[in-house]
N, CA and C atoms as an extended XYZ file, in Angstrom:
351
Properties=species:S:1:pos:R:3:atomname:S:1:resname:S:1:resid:I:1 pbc="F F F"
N        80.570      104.917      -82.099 N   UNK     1
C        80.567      105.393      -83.454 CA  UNK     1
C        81.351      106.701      -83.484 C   UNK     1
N        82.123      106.614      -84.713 N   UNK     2
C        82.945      108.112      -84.689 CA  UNK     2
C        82.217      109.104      -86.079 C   UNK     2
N        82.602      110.223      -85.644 N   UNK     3
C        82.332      110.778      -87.605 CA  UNK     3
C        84.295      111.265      -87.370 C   UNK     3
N        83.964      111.002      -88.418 N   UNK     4
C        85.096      111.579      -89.229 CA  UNK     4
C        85.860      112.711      -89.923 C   UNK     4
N        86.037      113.677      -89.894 N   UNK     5
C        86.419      114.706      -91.033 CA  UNK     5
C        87.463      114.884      -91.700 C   UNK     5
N        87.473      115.911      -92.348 N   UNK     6
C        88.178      115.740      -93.470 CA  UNK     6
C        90.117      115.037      -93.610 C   UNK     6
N        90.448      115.079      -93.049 N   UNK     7
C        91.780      114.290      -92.691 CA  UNK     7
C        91.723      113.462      -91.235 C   UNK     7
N        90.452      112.332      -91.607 N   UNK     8
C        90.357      111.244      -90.849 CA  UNK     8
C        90.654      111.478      -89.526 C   UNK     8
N        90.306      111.965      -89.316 N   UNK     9
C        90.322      112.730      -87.351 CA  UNK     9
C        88.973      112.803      -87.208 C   UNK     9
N        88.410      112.391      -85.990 N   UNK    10
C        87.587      112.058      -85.378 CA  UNK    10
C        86.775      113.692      -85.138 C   UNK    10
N        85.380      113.988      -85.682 N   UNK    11
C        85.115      115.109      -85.404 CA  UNK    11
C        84.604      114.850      -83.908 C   UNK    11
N        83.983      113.840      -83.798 N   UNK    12
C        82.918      113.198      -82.452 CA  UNK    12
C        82.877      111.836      -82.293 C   UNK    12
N        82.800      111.368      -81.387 N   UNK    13
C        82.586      110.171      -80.856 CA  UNK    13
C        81.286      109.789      -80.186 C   UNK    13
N        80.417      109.029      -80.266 N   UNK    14
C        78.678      108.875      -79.939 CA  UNK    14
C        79.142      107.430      -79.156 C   UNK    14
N        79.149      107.181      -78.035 N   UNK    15
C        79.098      106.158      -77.050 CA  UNK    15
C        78.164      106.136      -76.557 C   UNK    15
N        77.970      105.076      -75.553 N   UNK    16
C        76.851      105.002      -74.834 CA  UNK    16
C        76.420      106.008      -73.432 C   UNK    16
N        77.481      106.777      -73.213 N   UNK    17
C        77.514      108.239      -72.324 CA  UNK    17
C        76.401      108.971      -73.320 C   UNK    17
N        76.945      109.246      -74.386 N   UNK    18
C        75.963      110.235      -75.490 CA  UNK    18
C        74.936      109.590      -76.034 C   UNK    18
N        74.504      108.568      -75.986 N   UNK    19
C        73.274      107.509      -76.131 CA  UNK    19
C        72.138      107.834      -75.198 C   UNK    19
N        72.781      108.166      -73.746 N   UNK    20
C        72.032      108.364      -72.892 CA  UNK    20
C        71.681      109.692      -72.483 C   UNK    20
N        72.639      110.790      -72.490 N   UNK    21
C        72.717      112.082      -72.436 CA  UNK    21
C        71.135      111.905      -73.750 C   UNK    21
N        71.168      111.790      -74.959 N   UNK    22
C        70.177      112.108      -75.533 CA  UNK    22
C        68.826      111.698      -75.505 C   UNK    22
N        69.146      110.361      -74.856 N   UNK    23
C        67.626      109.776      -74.604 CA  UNK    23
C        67.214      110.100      -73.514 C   UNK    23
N        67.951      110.993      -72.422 N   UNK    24
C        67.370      111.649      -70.985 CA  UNK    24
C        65.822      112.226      -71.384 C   UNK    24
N        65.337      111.352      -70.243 N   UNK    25
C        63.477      112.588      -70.391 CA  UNK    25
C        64.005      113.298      -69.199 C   UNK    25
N        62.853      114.625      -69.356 N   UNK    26
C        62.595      115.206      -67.917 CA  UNK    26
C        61.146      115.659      -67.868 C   UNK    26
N        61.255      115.596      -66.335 N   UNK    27
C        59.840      115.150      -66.204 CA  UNK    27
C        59.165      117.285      -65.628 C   UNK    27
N        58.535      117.621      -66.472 N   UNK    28
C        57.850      119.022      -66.518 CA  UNK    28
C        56.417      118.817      -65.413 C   UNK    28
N        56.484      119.227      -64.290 N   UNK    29
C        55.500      118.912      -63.262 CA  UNK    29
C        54.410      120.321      -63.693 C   UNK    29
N        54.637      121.124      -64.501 N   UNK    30
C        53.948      121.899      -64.838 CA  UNK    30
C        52.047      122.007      -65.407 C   UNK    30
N        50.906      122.270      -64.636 N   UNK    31
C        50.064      121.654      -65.335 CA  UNK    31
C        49.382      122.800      -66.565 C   UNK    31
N        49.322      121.662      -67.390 N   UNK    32
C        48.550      122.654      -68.841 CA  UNK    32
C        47.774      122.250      -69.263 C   UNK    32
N        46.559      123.488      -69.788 N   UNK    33
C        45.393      123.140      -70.033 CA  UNK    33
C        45.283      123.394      -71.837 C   UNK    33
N        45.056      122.318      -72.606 N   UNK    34
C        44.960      122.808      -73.944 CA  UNK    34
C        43.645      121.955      -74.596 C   UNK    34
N        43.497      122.905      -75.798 N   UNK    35
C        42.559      121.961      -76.453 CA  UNK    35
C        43.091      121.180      -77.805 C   UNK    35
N        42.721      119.605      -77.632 N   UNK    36
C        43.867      118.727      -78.984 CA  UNK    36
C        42.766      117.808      -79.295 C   UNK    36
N        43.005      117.341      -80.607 N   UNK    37
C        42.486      116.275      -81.071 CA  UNK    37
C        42.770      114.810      -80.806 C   UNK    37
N        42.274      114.202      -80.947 N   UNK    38
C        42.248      112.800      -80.206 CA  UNK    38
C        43.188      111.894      -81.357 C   UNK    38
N        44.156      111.528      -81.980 N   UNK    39
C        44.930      111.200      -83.184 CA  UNK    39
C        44.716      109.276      -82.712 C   UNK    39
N        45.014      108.924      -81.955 N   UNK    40
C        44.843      107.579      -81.656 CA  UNK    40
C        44.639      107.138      -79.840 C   UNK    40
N        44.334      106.349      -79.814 N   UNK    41
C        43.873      105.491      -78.142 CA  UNK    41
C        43.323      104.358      -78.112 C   UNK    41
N        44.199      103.863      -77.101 N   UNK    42
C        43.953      102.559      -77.064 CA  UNK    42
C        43.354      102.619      -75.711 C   UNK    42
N        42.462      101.919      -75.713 N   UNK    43
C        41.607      102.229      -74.401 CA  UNK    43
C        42.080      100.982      -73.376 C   UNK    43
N        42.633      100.455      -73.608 N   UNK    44
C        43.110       98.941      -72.954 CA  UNK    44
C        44.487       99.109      -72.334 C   UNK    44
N        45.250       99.843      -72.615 N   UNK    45
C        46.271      100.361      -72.139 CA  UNK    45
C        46.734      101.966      -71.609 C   UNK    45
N        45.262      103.051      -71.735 N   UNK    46
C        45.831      104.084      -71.385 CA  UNK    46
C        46.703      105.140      -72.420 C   UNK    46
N        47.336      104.700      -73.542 N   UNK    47
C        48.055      105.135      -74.949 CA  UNK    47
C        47.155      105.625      -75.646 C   UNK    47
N        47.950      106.481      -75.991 N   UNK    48
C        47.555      107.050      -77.385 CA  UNK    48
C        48.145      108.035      -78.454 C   UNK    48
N        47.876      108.940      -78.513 N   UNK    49
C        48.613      110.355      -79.753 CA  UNK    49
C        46.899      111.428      -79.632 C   UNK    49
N        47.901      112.657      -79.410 N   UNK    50
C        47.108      113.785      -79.467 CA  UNK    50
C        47.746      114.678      -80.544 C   UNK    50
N        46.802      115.120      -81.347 N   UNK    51
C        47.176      116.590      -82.407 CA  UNK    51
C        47.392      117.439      -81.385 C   UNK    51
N        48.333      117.949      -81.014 N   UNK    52
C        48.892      119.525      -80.381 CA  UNK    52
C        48.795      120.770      -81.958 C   UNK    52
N        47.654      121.247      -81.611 N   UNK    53
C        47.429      122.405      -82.702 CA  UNK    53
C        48.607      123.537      -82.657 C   UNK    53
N        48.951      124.173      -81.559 N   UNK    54
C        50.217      125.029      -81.616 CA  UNK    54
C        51.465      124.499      -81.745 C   UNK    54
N        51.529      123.111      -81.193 N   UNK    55
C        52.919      122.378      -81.939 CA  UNK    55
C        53.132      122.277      -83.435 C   UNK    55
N        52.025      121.502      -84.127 N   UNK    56
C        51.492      121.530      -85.273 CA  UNK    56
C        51.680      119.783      -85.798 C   UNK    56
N        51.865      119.442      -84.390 N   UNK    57
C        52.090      117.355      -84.766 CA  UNK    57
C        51.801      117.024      -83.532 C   UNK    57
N        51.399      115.479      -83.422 N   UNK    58
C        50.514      114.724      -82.913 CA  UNK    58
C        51.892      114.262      -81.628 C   UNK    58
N        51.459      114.588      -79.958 N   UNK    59
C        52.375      113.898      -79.046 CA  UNK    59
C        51.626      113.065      -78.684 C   UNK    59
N        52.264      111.884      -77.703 N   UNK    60
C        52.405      110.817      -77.351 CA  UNK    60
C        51.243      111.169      -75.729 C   UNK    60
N        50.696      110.099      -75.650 N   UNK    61
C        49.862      110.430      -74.510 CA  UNK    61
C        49.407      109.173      -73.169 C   UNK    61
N        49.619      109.455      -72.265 N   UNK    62
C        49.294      108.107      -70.914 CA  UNK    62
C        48.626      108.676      -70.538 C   UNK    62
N        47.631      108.009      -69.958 N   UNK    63
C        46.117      108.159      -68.877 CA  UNK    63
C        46.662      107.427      -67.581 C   UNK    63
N        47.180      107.739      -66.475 N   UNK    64
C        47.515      106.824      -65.449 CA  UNK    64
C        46.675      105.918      -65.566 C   UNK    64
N        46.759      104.605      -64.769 N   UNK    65
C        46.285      103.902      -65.084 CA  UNK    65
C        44.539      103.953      -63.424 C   UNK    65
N        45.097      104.779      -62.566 N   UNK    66
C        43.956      105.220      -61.585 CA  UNK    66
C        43.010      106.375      -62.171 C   UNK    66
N        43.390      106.807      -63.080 N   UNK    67
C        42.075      107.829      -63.622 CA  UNK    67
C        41.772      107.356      -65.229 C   UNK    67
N        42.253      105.923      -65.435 N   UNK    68
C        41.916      105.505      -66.614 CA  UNK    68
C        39.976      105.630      -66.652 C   UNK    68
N        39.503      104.839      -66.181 N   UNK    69
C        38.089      104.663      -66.126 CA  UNK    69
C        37.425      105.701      -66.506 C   UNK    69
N        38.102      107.177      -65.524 N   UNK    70
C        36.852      108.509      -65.643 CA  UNK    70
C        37.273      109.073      -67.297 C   UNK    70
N        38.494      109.098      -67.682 N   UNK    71
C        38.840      109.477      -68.902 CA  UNK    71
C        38.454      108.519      -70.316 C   UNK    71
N        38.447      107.868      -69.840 N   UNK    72
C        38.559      106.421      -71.818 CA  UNK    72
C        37.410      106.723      -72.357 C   UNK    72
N        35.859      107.316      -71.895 N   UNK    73
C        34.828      107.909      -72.932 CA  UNK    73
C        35.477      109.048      -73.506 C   UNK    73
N        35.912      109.908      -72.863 N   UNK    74
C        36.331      111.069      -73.264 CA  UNK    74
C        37.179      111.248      -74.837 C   UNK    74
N        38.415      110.581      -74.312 N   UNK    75
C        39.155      109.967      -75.236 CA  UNK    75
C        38.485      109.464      -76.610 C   UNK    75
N        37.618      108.621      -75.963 N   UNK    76
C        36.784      107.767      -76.747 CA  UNK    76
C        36.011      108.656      -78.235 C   UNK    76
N        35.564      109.715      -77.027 N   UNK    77
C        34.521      110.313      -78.432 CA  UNK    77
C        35.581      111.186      -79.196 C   UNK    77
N        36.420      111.627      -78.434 N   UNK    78
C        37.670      112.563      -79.330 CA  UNK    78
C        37.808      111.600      -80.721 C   UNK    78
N        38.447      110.466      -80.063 N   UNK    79
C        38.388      110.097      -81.048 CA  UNK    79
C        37.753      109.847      -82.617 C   UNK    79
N        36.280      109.137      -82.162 N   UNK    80
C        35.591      109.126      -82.953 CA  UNK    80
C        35.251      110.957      -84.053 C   UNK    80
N        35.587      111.673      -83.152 N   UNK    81
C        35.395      112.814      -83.682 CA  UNK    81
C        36.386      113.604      -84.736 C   UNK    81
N        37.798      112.741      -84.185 N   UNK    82
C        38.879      112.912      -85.375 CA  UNK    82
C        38.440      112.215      -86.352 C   UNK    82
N        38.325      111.122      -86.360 N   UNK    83
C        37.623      109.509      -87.570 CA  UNK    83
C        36.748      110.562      -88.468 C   UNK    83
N        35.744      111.366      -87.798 N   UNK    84
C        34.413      111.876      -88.592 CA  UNK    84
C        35.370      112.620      -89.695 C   UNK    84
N        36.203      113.617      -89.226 N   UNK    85
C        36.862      115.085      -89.190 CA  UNK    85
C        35.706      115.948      -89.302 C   UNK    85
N        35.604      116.116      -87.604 N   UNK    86
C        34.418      117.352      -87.591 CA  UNK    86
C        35.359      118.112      -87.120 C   UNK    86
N        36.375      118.535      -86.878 N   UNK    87
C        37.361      119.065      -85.851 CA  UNK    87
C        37.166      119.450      -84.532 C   UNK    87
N        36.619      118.759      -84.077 N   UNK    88
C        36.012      118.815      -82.716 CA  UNK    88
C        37.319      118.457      -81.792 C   UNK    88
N        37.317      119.212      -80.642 N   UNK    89
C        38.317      118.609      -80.097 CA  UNK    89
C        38.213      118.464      -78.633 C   UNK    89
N        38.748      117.731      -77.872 N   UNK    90
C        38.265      118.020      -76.021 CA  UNK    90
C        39.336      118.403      -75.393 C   UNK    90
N        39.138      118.695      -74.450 N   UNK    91
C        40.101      120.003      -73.379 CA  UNK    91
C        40.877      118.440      -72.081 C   UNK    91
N        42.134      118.698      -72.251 N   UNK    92
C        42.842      118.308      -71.558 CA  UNK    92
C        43.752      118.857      -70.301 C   UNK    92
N        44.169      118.453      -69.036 N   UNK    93
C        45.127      119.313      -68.204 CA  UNK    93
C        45.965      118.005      -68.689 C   UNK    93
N        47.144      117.818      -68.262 N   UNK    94
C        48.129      117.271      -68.423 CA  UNK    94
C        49.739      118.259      -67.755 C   UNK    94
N        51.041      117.178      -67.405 N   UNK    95
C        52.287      117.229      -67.243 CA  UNK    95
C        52.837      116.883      -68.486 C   UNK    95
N        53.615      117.021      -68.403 N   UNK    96
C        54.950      116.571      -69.707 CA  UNK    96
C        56.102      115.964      -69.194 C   UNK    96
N        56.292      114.833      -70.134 N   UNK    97
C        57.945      114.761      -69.661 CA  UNK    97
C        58.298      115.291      -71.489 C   UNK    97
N        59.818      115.950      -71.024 N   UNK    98
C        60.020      116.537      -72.434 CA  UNK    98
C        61.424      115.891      -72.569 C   UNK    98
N        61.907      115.533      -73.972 N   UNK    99
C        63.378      115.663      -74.161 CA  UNK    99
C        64.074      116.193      -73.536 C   UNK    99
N        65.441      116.273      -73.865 N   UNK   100
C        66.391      116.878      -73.392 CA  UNK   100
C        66.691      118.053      -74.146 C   UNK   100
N        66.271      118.110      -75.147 N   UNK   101
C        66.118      119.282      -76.212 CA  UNK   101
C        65.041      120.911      -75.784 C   UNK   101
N        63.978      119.974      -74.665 N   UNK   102
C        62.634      120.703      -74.346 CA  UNK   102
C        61.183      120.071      -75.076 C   UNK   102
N        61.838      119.565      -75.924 N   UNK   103
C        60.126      119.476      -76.953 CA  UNK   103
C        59.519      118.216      -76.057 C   UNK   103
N        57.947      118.522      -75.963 N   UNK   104
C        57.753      117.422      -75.397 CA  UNK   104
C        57.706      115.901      -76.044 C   UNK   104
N        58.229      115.111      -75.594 N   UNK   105
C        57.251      113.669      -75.602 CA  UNK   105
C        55.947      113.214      -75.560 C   UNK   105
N        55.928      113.275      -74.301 N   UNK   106
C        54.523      112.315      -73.360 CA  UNK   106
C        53.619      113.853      -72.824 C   UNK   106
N        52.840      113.864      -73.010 N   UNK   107
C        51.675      113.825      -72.059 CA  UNK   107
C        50.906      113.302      -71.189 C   UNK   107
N        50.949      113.516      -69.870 N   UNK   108
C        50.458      112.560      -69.002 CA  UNK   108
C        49.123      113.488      -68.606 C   UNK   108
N        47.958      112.757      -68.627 N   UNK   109
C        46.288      113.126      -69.140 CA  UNK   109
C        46.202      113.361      -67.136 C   UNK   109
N        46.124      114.205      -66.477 N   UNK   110
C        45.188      114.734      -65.561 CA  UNK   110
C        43.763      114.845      -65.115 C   UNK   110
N        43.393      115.370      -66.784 N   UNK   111
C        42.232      115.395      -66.769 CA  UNK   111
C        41.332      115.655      -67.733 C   UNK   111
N        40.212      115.361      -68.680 N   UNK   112
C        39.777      115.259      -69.952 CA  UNK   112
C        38.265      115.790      -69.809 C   UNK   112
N        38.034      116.546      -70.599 N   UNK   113
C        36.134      117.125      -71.012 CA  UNK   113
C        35.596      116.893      -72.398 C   UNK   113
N        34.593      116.885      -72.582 N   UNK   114
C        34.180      117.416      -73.716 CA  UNK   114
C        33.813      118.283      -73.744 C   UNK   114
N        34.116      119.057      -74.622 N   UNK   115
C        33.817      120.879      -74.395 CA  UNK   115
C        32.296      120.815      -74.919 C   UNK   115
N        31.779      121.741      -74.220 N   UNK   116
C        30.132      122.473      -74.252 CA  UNK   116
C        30.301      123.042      -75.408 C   UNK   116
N        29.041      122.403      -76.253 N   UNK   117
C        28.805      123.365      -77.559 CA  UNK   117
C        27.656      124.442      -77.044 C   UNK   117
């Protein structure tokens, strides 16, 4: 795909080099501890969506599939706790893989609580 400008000259060209340059993840081995709301999960696959409160929108989230078991209540009641809107939320560690931009994608779940009232 080209764009064009103003006397039909090519400002850019978008190939499949720049297809891929933009869809590059990278993978952030960094671990972080935050507290998010539970936005969706599928407990059958590990998926889901978390509210990131300092982002201010919901990322994308995997439970490996070896620490699925100890996490999917967890998840579980987050959830139900978004459904209520009590704003309750549970404490996650997690990695990131982020764009190529920086912002993250994925969250990959480490490790999940329900926080002590």
């Amino acid at each position: 795909m080209e764009i064009i400008g103003k006397k039909d000259q090519p400002i850019s060209i978008f190939d499949g080099a720049t297809k891929d340059y933009i869809s590059q993840s990278i993978v952030d081995d960094e671990v972080i501890v935050k507290d998010v709301s539970v936005a969706a999960f599928n407990a059958n696959s590990g998926h889901g969506r978390v509210f990131d409160h300092e982002l201010g929108r919901t990322v994308a989230i995997y439970i490996p599939e070896h620490s699925q078991k100890a996490f999917k209540s967890v998840l579980g009641w987050g959830l139900n706790e978004y459904a209520k809107g009590t704003s309750q939320t549970i404490s996650v560690k997690f990695s990131r893989i982020l764009a190529w931009d920086g912002r993250p994608k994925k969250y990959i779940i480490l490790d999940a609580e329900i926080p002590e009232n």
